[in-house]
mmCIF file of the C-alpha atoms, coordinates in Angstrom:
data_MODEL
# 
_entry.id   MODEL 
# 
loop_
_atom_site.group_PDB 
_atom_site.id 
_atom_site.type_symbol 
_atom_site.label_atom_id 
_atom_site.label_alt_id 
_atom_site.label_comp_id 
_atom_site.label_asym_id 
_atom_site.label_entity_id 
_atom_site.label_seq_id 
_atom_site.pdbx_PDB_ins_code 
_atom_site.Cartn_x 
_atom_site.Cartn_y 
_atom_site.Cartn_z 
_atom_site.occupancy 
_atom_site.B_iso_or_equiv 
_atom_site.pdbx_formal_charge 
_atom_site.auth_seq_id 
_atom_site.auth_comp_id 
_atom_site.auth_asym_id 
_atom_site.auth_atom_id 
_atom_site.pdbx_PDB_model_num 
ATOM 1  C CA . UNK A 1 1  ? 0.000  0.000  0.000   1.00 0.00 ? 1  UNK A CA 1 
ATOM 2  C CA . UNK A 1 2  ? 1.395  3.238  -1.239  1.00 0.00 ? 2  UNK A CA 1 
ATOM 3  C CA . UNK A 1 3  ? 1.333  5.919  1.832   1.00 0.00 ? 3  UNK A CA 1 
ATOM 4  C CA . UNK A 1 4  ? 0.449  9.347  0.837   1.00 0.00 ? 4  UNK A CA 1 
ATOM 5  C CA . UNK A 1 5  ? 1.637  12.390 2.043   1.00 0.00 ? 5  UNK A CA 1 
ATOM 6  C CA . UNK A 1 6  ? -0.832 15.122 2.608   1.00 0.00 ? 6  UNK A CA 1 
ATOM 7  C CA . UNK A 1 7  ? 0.638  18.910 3.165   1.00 0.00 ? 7  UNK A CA 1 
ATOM 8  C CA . UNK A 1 8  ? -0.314 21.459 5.164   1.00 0.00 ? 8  UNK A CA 1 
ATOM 9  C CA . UNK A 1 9  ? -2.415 24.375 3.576   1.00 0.00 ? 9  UNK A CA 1 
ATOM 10 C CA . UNK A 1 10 ? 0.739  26.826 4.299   1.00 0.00 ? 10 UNK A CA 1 
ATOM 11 C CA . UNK A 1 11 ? 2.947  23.919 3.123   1.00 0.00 ? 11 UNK A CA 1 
ATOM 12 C CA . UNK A 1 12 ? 0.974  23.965 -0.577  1.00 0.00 ? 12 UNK A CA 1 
ATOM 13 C CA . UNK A 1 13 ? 0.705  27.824 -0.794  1.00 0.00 ? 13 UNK A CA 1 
ATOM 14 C CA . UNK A 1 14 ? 4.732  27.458 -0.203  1.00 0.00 ? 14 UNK A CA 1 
ATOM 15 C CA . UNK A 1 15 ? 5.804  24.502 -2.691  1.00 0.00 ? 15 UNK A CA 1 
ATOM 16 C CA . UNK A 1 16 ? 3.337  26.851 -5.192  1.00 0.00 ? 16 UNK A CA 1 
ATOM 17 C CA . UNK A 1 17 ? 5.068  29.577 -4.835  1.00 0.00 ? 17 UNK A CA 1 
ATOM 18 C CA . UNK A 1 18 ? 8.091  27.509 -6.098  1.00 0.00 ? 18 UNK A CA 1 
ATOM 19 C CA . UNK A 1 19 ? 7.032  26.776 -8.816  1.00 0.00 ? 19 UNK A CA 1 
ATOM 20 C CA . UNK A 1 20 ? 5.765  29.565 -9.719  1.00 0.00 ? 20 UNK A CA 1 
ATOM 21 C CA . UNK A 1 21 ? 9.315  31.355 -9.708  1.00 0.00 ? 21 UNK A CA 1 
ATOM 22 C CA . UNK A 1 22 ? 10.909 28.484 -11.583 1.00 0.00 ? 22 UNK A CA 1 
ATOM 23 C CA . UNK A 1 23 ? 8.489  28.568 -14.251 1.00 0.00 ? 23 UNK A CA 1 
ATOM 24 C CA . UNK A 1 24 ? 9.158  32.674 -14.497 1.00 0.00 ? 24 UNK A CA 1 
ATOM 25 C CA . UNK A 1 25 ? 12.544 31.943 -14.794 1.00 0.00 ? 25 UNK A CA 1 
ATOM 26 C CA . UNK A 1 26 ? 12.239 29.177 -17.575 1.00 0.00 ? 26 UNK A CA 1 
ATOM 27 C CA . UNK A 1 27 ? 9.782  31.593 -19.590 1.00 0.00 ? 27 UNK A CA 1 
ATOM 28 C CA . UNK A 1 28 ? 12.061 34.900 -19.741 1.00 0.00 ? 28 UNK A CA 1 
ATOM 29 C CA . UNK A 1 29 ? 14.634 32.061 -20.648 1.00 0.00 ? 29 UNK A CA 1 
ATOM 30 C CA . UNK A 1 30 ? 12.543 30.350 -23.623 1.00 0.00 ? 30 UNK A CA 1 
ATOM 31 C CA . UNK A 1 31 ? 12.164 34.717 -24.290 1.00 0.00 ? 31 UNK A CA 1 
ATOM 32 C CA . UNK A 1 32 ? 16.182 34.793 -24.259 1.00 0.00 ? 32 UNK A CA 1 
ATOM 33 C CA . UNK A 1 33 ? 16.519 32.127 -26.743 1.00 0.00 ? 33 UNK A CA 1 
ATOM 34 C CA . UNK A 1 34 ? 13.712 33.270 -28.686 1.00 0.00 ? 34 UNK A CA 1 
ATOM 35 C CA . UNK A 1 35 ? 15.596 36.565 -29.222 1.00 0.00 ? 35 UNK A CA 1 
ATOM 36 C CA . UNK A 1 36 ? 18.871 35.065 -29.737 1.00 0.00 ? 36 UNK A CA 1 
ATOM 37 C CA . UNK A 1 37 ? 17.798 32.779 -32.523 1.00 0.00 ? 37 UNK A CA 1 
ATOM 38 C CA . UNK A 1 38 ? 15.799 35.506 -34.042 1.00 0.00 ? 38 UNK A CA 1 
ATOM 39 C CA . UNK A 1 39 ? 19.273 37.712 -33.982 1.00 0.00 ? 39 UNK A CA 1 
ATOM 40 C CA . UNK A 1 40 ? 21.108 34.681 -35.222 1.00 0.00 ? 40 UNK A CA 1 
ATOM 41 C CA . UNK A 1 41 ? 18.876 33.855 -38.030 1.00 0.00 ? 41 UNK A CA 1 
ATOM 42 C CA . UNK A 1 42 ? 18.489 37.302 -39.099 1.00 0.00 ? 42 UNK A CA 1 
ATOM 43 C CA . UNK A 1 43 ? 21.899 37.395 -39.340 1.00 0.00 ? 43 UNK A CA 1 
ATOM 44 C CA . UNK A 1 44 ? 22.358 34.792 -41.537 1.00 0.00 ? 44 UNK A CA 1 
ATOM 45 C CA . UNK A 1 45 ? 23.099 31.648 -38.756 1.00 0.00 ? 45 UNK A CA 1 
ATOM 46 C CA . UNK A 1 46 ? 20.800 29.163 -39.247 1.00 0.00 ? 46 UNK A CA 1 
ATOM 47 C CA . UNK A 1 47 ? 22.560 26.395 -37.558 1.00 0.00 ? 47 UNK A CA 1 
ATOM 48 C CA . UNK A 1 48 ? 21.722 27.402 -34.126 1.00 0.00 ? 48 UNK A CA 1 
ATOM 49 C CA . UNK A 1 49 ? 17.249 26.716 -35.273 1.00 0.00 ? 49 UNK A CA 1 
ATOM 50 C CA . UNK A 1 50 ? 17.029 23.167 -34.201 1.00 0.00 ? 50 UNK A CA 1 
ATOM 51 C CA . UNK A 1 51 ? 19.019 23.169 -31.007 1.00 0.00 ? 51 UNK A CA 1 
ATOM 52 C CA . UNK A 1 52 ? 17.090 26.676 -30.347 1.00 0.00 ? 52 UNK A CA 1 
ATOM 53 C CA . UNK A 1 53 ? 13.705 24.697 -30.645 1.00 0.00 ? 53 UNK A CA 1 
ATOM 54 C CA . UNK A 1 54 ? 15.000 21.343 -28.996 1.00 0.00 ? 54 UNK A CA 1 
ATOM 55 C CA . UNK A 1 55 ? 15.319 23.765 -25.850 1.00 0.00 ? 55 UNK A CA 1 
ATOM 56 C CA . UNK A 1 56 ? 12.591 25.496 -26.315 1.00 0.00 ? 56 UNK A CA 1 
ATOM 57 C CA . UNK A 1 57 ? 10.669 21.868 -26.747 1.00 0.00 ? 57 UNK A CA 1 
ATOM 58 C CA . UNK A 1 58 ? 12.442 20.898 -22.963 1.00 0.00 ? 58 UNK A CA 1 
ATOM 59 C CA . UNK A 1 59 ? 11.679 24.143 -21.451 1.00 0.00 ? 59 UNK A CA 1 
ATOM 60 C CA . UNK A 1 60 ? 7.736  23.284 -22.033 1.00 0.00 ? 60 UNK A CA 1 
ATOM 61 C CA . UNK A 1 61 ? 7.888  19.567 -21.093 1.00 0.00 ? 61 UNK A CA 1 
ATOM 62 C CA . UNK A 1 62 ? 9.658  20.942 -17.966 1.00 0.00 ? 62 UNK A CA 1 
ATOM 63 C CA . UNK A 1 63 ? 6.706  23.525 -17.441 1.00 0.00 ? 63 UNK A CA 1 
ATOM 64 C CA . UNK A 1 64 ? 4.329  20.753 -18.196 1.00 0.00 ? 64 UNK A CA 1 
ATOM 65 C CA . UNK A 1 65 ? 5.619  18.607 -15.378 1.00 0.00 ? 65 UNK A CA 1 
ATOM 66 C CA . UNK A 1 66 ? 5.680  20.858 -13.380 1.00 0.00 ? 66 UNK A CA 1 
ATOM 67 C CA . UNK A 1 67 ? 2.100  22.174 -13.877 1.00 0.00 ? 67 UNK A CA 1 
ATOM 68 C CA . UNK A 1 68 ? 1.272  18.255 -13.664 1.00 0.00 ? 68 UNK A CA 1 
ATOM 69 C CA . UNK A 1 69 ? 2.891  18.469 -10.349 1.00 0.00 ? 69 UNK A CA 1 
ATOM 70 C CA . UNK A 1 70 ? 1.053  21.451 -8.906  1.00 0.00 ? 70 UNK A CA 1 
ATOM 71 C CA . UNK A 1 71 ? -2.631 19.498 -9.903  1.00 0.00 ? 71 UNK A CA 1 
ATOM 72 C CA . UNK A 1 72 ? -1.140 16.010 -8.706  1.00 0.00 ? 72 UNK A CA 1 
ATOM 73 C CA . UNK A 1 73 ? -0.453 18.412 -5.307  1.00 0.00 ? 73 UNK A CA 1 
ATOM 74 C CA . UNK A 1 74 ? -3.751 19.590 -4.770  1.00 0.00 ? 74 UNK A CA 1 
ATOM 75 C CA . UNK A 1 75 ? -5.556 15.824 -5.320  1.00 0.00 ? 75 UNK A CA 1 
# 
């Protein structure tokens, strides 16, 4: 039998929070790379477009999972 964890009201306002400053910081970066591939491209580099969007893809799963952490927390 799996034993479950339940957190305080505090405890869930806290771990929110969290996340909510990580996924701030992982959007103005996804808004870095955005510009710097623009700038790149623009410029005539277009090597750096798939690495730029295999980030970009990471940064969302990571966003995702945590956003399906945060509705996981409150079940």
């Amino acid at each position: 039998m799996r034993r479950r964890t339940h957190f305080a009201r505090h405890q869930r306002l806290t771990i929110a929070t969290g996340i909510l400053c990580i996924v701030v910081i992982i959007i103005i970066l996804q808004l870095w790379l955005f510009t710097a591939t623009i700038n790149a491209m623009l410029g005539g580099d277009f090597s750096v477009l798939w690495p730029a969007a295999l980030v970009s893809l990471v940064c969302f799963g990571l966003n995702g999972g945590l956003l399906w952490y945060l509705y996981a927390l409150e079940r």
